[in-house]
C-alpha positions as CSV (number, residue, x, y, z in Angstrom):
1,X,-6.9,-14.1,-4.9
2,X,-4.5,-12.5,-2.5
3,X,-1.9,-9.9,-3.6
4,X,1.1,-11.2,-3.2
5,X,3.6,-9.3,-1.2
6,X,7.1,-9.3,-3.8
7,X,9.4,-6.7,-4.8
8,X,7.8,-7.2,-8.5
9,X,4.2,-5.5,-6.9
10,X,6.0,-3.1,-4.5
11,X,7.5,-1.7,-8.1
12,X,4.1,-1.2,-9.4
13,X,2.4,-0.1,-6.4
14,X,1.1,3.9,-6.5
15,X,0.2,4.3,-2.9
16,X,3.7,6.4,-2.4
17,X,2.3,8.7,-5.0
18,X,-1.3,8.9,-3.9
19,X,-2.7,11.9,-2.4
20,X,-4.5,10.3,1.1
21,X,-0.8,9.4,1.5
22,X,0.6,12.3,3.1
23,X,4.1,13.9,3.3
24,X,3.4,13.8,7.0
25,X,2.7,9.8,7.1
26,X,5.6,9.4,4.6
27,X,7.5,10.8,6.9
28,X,6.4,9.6,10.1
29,X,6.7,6.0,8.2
30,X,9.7,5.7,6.8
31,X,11.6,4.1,9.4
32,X,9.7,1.2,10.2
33,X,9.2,1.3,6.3
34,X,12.8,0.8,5.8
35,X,13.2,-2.3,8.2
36,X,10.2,-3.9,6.9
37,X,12.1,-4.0,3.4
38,X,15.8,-5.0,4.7
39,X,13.9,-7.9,6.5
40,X,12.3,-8.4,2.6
41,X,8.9,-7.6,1.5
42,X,7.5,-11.2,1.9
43,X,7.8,-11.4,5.5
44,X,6.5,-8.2,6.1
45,X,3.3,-8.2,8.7
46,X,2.7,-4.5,8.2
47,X,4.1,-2.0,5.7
48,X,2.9,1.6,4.8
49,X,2.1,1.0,0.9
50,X,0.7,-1.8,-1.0
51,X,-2.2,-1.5,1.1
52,X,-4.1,-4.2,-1.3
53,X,-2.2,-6.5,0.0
54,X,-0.7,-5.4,3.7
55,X,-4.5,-3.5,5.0
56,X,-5.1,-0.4,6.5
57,X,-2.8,2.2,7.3
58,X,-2.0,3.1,10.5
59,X,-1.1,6.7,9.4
60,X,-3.7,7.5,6.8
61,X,-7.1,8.6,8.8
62,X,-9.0,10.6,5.6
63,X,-9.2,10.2,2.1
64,X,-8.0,13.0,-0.3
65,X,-8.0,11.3,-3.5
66,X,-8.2,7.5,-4.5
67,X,-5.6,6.6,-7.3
68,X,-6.0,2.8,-7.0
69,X,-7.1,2.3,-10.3
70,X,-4.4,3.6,-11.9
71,X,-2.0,1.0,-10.2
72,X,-1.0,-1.8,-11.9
73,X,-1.0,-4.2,-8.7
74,X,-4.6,-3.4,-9.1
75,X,-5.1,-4.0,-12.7
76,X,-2.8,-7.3,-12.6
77,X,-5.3,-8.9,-9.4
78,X,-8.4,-7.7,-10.9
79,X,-9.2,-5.8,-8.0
80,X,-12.3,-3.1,-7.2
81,X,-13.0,-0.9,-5.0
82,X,-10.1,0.8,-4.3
83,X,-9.2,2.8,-1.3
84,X,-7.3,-0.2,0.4
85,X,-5.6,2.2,2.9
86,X,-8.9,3.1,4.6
87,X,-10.8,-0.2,3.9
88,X,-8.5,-2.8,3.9
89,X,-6.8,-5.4,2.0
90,X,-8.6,-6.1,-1.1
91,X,-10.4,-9.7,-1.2
């Protein structure tokens, strides 16, 4: 099952707080962040967070610390394997 991309699993999502999500991507980010969510979540193609359901970051190259399990998008899709920002969108 796909994560669906809504406002209801942007709210839950954790990859803002994780640690392989750096101030310095944050940062660099947050404008075409910011567009992405005026246009509206759904119709996003890319978007720095919820990387279970939007892939691979273009700004995160190494992993610091995996908090995936601790997110609630995770736990509501039954997902596994974690590090979605590195490896993808989850399947």
């Amino acid at each position: 099952m796909s994560v669906e991309k809504n406002k209801e699993n942007l709210k839950m999502c954790k990859c803002i707080k994780c640690p392989s999500y750096t101030t310095v991507c944050k940062i660099k980010e947050m404008p075409h962040n910011i567009v992405e969510i005026a246009k509206g979540i759904d119709k996003a193609k890319h978007f720095e967070g919820m990387f279970c359901a939007f892939g691979k970051s273009d700004c995160i190259k190494q992993k610091k610390e995996c908090i995936c399990s601790t997110c609630g998008v995770e736990k509501k899709y039954h997902l596994t394997g974690g590090m979605y920002c590195l490896n993808g969108t989850a399947k």
